[in-house]
Structure formats: C-alpha cells, structure tokens
C-alpha positions in Angstrom: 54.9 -70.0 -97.2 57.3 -66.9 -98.3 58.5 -64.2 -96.7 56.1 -62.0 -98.9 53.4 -63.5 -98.2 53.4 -63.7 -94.5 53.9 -59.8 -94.3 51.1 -59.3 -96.4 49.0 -61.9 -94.1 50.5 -59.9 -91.1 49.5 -56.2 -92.8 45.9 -58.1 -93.4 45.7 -59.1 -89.8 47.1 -55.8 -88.4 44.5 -53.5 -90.8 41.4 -55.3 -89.7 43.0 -54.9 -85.8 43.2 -51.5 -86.5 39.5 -51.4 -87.9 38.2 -52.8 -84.7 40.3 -50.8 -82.4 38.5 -47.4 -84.4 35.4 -46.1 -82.3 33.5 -45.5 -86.0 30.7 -46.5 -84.0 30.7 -44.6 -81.2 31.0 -41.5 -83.1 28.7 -41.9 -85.1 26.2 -42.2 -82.4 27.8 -39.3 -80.9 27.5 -37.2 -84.2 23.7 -38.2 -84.2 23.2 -37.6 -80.5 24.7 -34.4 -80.5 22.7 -33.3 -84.1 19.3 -34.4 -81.9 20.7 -32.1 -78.9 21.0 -29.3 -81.4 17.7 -29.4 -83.1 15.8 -29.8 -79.8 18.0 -26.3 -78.5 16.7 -24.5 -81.0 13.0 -26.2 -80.9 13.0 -25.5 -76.9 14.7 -21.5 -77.7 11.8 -21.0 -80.5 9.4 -21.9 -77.9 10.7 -19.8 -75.1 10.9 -16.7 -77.8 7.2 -17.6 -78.2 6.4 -17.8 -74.7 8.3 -14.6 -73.5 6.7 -12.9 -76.7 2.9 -14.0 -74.7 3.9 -13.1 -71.6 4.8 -9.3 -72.9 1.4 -9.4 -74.7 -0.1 -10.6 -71.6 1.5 -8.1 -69.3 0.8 -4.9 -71.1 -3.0 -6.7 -71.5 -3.1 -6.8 -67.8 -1.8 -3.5 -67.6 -4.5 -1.8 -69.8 -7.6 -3.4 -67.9 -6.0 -2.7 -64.3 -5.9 1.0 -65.6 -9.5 0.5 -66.7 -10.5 -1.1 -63.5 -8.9 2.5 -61.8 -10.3 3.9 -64.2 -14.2 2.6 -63.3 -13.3 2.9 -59.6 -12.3 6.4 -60.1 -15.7 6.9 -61.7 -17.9 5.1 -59.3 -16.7 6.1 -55.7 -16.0 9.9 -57.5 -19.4 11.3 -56.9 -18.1 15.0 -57.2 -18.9 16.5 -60.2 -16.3 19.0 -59.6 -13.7 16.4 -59.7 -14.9 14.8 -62.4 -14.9 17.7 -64.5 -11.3 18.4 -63.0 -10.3 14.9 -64.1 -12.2 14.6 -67.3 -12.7 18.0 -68.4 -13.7 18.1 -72.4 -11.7 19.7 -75.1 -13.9 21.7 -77.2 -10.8 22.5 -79.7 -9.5 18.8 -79.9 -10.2 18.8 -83.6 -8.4 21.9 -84.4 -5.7 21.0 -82.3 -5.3 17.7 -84.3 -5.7 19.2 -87.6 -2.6 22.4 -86.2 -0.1 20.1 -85.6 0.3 19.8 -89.3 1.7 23.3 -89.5 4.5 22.3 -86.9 5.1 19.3 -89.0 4.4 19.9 -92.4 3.4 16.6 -93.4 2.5 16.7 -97.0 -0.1 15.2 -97.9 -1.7 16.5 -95.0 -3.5 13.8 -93.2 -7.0 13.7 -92.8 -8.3 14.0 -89.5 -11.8 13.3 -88.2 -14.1 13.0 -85.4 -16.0 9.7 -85.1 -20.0 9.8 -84.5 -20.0 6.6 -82.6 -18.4 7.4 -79.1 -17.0 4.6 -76.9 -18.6 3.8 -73.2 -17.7 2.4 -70.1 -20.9 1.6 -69.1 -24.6 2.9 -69.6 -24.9 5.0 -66.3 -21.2 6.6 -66.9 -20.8 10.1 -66.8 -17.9 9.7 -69.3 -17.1 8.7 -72.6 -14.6 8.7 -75.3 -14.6 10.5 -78.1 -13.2 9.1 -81.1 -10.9 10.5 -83.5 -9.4 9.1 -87.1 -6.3 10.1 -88.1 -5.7 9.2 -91.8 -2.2 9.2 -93.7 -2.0 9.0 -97.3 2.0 8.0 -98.8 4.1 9.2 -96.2 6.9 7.8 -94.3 6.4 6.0 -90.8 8.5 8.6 -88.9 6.4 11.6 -90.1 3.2 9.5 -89.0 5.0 8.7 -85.6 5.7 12.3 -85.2 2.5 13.6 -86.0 1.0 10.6 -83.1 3.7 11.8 -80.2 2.9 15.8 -81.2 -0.8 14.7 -80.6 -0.3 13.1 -77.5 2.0 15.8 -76.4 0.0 18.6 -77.1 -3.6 17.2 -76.2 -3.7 15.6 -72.2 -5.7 12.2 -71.5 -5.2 11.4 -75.4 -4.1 7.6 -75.8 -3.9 6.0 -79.2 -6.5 2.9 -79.4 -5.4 1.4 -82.7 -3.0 1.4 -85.9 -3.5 0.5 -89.3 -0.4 0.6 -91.3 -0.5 -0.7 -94.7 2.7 -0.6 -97.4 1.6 1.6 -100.7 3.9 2.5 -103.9 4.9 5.9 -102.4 5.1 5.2 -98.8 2.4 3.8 -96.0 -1.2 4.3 -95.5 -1.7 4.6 -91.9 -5.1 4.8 -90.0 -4.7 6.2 -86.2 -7.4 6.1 -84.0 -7.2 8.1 -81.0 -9.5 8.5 -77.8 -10.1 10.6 -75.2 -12.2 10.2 -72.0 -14.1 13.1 -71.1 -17.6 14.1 -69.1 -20.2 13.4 -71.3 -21.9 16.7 -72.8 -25.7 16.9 -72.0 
C-alpha cells in the first residue's frame, strides 16, 4: 500500500468521523420543533385576540342590560309621576334641535333627519317610551357624521345612539344613525 493511498484511506475514515460526530440530526428536529412552537404561538395569540375581542363585546352587553335593568327598576318602584316627569321629561323641539345642529356644522349635504312612527317599549304597562329618530348622511366624510352624533348628544339630554349604518359610496359614506330617547309617554 502507498503512502498516497493510506492518506486518502485515513481522509476517508476521518470525513465520515466527522459526519457522525455532526448533530444534523438533532437540529433538524430542533428546527422542526421550534417551527411547531412557533405556529402554535401564533394559533394560541389569534385565539386569545378572539377571546379578549368577546369578552369586550360581552362586557359592554352586560353593561347595556344592567343599565336597563336600573332602568326598569327605576320605573317600577318610581310611582311618582313627578319624578318621572323630572326623570323622563319629553322634548317637544327634539326634531328641530336635530335638524339646527346643521347650522353649527355646516354639513353639506345636509343630512336628513326624521322621526320614526314606530316607538320602542319597555314593557306594555310602561309609562315610557322611546322615540325614535333617523339620522341620514348622504357622501360625506365620517368625522363630519361623528360630529354631527356628539353635537346631538351634547345638545339633547337622555339621547343615546341605538345603531349605525355606515356604508362606502364614490364620494364619501352613507351613514344611517338611529337615535333614541326615553321619555313619559304622551296621552
């Protein structure tokens, strides 16, 4: 055997030591263990975004019927009418109110804004009710609509905002805002 090639069966031998003395294996089930951990981070964090996103929802739902529960207790141990009228009284100008705050704000175009027929109840032997009215908005931006909603519930007392409709049009946003008030029901 030569001198040449018992280096090159020595350089053999000491490659495939080195081969064997590598940990390809083990990090390569590292690398896959730590790509599992990272997917299921980001599962578990998508899922607790979706849970704290409920439990908001949930709180400010449990918010709005313990303020209706006052709201009905109020009602029902409140036998006064004087109080209730104190409480409840109604606003004979709410309409022209409304459709004023336009001036202040000079929304262009100005939005339409109208009382609803149907009025909304607590119950059948309440002596209050809501009165219902639509504000509509036709291509304008979402700050003058926001604007024109805080005005309203600035300038008008016991007002609350029941629901939003924004939709996206070429010029802007159609918005629908309905807004209620509780007062003493008229006779």
């Amino acid at each position: 055997m030569s001198r040449n090639e018992s280096e090159s069966g020595l350089q053999a031998l000491a490659a495939a030591a080195q081969r064997r003395n590598r940990p390809t294996a083990l990090l390569v089930v590292a690398s896959v263990t730590f790509v599992v951990a990272l997917i299921f981070a980001l599962y578990a964090a998508g899922n607790a975004r979706k849970a704290y996103k409920s439990a908001q929802s949930q709180a400010q739902s449990l918010q709005k019927i313990e303020e209706g529960v006052a709201l009905l207790n109020a009602i029902s141990t409140d036998t006064d009418q004087h109080d209730l009228l104190r409480l409840y009284r109604p606003a004979p100008r709410l309409l022209t109110t409304l459709e004023n705050i336009n001036q202040t704000l000079a929304i262009e175009p100005k939005p339409d804004v109208r009382e609803q027929t149907k009025r909304a109840i607590i119950g059948l032997d309440s002596p209050i009710e809501g009165r219902v009215v639509t504000a509509q908005f036709n291509n304008v931006s979402l700050q003058q609509a926001t604007q024109w909603i805080n005005e309203a519930l600035r300038r008008v007392n016991g007002l609350h905002v029941s629901s939003v409709d924004f939709r996206p049009s070429a010029r802007g946003w159609i918005i629908r805002v309905d807004l209620t008030r509780w007062e003493l029901k008229q006779k």
